[in-house]
C-alpha positions as CSV (number, residue, x, y, z in Angstrom):
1,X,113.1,95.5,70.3
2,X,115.1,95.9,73.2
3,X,117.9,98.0,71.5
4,X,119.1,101.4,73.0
5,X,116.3,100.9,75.7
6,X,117.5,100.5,79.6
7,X,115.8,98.5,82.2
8,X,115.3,99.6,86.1
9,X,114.4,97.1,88.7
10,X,113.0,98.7,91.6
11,X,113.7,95.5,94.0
12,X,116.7,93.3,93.5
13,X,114.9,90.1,94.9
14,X,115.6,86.5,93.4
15,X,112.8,87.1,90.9
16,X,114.6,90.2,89.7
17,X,117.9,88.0,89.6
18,X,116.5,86.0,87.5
19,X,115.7,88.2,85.0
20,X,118.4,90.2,84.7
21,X,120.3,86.4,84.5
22,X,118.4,86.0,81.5
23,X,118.5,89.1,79.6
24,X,122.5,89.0,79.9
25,X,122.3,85.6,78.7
26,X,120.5,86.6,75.9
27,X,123.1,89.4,75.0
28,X,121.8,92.4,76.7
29,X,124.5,94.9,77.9
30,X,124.7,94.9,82.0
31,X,125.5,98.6,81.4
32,X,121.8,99.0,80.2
33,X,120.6,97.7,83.1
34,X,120.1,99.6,86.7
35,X,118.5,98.0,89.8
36,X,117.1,100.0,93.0
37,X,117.6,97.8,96.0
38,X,117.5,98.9,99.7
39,X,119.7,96.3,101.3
40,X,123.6,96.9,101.4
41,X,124.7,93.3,101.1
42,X,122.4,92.5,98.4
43,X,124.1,95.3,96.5
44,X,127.0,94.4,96.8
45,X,126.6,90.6,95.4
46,X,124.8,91.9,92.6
47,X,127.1,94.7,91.4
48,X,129.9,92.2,91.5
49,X,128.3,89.4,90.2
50,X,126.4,90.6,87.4
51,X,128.1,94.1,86.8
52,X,125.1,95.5,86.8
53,X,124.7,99.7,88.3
54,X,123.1,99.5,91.4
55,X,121.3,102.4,93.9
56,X,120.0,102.6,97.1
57,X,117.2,104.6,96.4
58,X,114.0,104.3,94.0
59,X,114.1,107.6,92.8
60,X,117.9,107.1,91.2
61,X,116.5,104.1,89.4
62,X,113.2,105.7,87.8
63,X,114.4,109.2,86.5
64,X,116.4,107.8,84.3
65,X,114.7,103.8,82.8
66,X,113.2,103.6,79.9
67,X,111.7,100.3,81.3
68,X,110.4,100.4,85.1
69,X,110.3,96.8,86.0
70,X,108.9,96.3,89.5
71,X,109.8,93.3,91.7
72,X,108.8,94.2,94.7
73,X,106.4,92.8,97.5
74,X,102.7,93.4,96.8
75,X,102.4,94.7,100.5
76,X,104.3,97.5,99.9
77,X,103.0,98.0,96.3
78,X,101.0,100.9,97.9
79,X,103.8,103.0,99.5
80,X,106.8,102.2,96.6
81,X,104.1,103.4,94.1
82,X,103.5,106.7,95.9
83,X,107.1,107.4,96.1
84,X,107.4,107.0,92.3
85,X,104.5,109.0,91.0
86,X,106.6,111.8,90.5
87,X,109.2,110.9,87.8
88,X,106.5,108.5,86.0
89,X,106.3,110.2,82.5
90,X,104.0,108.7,80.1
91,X,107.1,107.8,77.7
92,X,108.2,105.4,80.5
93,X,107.0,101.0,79.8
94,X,105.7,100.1,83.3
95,X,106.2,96.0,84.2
96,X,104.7,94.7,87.3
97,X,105.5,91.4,88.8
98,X,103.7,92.2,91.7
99,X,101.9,89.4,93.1
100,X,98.0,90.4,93.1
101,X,98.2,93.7,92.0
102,X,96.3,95.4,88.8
103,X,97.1,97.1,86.4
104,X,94.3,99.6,87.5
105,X,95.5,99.8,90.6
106,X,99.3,101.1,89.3
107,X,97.8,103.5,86.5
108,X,95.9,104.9,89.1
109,X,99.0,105.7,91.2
110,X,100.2,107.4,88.6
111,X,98.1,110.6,87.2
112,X,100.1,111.0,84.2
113,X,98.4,107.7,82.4
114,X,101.4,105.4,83.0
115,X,101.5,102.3,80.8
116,X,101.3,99.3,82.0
117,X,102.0,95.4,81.4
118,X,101.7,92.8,84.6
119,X,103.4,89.9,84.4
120,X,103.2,87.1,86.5
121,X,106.7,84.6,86.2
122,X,107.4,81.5,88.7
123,X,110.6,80.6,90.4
124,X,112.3,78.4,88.0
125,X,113.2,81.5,86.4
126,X,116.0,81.6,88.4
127,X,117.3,78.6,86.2
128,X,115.5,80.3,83.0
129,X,112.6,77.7,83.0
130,X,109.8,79.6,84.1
131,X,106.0,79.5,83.4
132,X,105.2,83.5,82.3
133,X,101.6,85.1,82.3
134,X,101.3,89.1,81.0
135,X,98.3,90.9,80.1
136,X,98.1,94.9,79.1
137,X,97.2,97.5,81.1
138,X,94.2,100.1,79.3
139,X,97.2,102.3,77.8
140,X,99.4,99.5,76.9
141,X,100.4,99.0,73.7
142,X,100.6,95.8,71.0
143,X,105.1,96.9,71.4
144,X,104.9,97.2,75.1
145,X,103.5,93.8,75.0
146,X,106.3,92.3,72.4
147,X,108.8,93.9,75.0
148,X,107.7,92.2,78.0
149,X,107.4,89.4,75.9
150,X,110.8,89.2,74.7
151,X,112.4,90.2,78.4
152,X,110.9,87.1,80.1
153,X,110.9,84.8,77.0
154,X,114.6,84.8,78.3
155,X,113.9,83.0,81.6
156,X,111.0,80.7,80.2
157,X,107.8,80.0,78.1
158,X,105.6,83.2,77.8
159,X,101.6,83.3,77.6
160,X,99.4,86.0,77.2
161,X,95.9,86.0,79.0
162,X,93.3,88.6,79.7
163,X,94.1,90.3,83.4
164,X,90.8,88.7,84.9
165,X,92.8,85.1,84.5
166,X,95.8,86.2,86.0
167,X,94.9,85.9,89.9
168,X,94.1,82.1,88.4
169,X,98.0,82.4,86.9
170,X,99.3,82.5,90.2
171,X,97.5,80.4,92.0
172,X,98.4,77.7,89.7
173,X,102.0,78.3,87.7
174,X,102.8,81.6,90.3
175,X,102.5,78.9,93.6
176,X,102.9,75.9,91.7
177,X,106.3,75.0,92.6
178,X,105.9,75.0,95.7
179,X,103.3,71.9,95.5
180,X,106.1,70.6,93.0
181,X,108.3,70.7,95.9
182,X,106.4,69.7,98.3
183,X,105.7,66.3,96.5
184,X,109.0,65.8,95.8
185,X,109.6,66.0,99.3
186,X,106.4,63.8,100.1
187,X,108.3,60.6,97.3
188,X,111.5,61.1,98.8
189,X,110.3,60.7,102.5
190,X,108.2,57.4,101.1
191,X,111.4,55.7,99.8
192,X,113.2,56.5,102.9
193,X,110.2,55.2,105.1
194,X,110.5,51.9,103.0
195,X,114.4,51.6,103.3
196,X,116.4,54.2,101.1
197,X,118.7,55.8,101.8
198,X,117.9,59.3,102.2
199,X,120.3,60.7,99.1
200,X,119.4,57.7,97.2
201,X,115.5,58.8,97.6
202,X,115.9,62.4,97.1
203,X,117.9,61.8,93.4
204,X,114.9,59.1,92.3
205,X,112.3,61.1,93.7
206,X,113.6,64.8,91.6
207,X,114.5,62.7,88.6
208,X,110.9,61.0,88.4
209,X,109.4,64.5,88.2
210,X,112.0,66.1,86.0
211,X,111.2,62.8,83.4
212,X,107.7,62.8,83.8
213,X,107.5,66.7,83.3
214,X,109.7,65.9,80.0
215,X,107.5,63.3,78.7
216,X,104.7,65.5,79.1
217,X,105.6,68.5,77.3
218,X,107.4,66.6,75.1
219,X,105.2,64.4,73.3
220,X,102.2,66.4,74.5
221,X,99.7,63.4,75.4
222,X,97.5,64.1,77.9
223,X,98.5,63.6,81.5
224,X,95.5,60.6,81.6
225,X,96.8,59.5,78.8
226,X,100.3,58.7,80.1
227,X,99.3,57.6,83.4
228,X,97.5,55.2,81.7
229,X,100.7,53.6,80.5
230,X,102.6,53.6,83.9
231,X,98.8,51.9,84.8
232,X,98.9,47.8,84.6
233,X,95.5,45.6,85.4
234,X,96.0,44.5,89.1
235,X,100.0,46.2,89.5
236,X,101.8,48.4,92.2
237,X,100.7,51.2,90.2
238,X,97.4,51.1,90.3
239,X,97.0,50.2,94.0
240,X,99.3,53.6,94.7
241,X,96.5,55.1,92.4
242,X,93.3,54.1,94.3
243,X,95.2,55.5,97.9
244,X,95.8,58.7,96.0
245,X,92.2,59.1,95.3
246,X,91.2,58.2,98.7
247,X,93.1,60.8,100.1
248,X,91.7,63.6,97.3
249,X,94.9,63.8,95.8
250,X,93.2,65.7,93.0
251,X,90.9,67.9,95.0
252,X,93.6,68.8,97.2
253,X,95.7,70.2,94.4
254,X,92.6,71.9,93.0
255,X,91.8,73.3,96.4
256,X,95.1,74.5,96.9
257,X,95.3,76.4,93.5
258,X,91.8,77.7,94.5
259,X,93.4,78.9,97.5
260,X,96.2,80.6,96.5
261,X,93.6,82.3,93.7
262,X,91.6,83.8,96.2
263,X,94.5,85.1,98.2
264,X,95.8,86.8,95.2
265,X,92.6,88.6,95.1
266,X,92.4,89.5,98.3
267,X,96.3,91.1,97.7
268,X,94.1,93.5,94.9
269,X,91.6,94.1,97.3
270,X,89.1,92.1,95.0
């Protein structure tokens, strides 16, 4: 489906990285590929390392995409848009990974009745293991949807929702690995405060994430389920258990996705 199309980045980010890491791992040409990005050094290390055509300027990019992929901040959303209304033809595909930002909000920018499909991806795309949300804009079509699907199925697993779930998409898979990483940093400053050493800690600590992760989307038992069998009557287990729910564990995690839901929101101006 992506045949004879080209895709323009208008931000060369580490989420736009990522993505163009995939699609060349997948086989698509770097030739069909263009990326707008504003800072000279970044340039640079993405011209040489991916081969991809590079530009300084936004404009440069959009005249000429078939597939306007935009990786920018949402802060800026506002002004970047603006500067693109005028090459925006209605033959153009639209992708937002914008943080926050509607799909009403970008057709409005554009008068023409731009097409749109917002996507929402998470870090690990940089190592093609993301978690991927998209939902259709009004004009979107069922193809424009099967081509964002197929550009980001290259960096991960792919769902579709309806837009009103996606601020919940990024609070939970969009900041998600950061509360990954933040426990992992939490287990390895345990085992060091109860005599690791400090590399020794951090290798356990990753590696007991990165295996229970496995088990659970590999044998897809619920997460109760397999806690349960890490859980013996009166064990070490259990006792690290009951101080987790002292502390909220749970609720924290929830409050924190909550969190980062309603700041997503308040990005859209909800």
């Amino acid at each position: 489906m992506l045949d004879g199309k080209t895709i323009g980045f208008i931000g060369g980010g580490n989420m736009a990285e990522a993505i163009i890491k995939g699609l060349l791992a997948g086989g698509f040409s770097p030739a069909a590929i263009m990326v707008a990005e504003p800072t000279p050094l970044r340039r640079e290390f993405l011209a040489s390392t991916y081969g991809v055509e590079l530009h300084e300027e936004n404009l440069d990019i959009a005249r000429r995409a078939d597939i306007l992929l935009l990786a920018v901040k949402p802060q800026v959303a506002a002004s970047v848009l603006a500067g693109l209304e005028q090459v925006i033809s209605p033959d153009k595909l639209i992708i937002s990974i914008m943080a926050g930002i509607s799909t009403g909000f970008i057709e409005e920018s554009f008068n023409n009745g731009a097409r749109v499909v917002r996507v929402m991806p998470n870090t690990p795309a940089l190592i093609q293991a993301a978690a991927t949300a998209i939902c259709p804009g009004r004009k979107a079509t069922q193809q424009d949807l099967e081509i964002a699907r197929e550009i980001f199925s290259r960096v991960g697993t792919v769902v579709t929702l309806a837009e009103k779930l996606m601020d919940a998409v990024t609070g939970l898979s969009g900041s998600g690995p950061a509360y990954v990483f933040a426990f992992i940093e939490a287990l390895a400053d345990a085992g060091v405060k109860n005599g690791l050493p400090r590399d020794v800690a951090a290798q356990l600590a990753v590696q007991t994430v990165v295996g229970s992760a496995r088990m659970a989307a590999e044998t897809g038992e619920h997460p109760a389920l397999l806690r349960e069998k890490v859980t013996s009557p009166g064990g070490t287990t259990i006792a690290g258990l009951h101080t987790l729910e002292n502390g909220r564990f749970r609720g924290l995690i929830m409050d924190a996705v909550d969190s980062a839901s309603q700041r997503s929101k308040e990005l859209s101006g909800k």
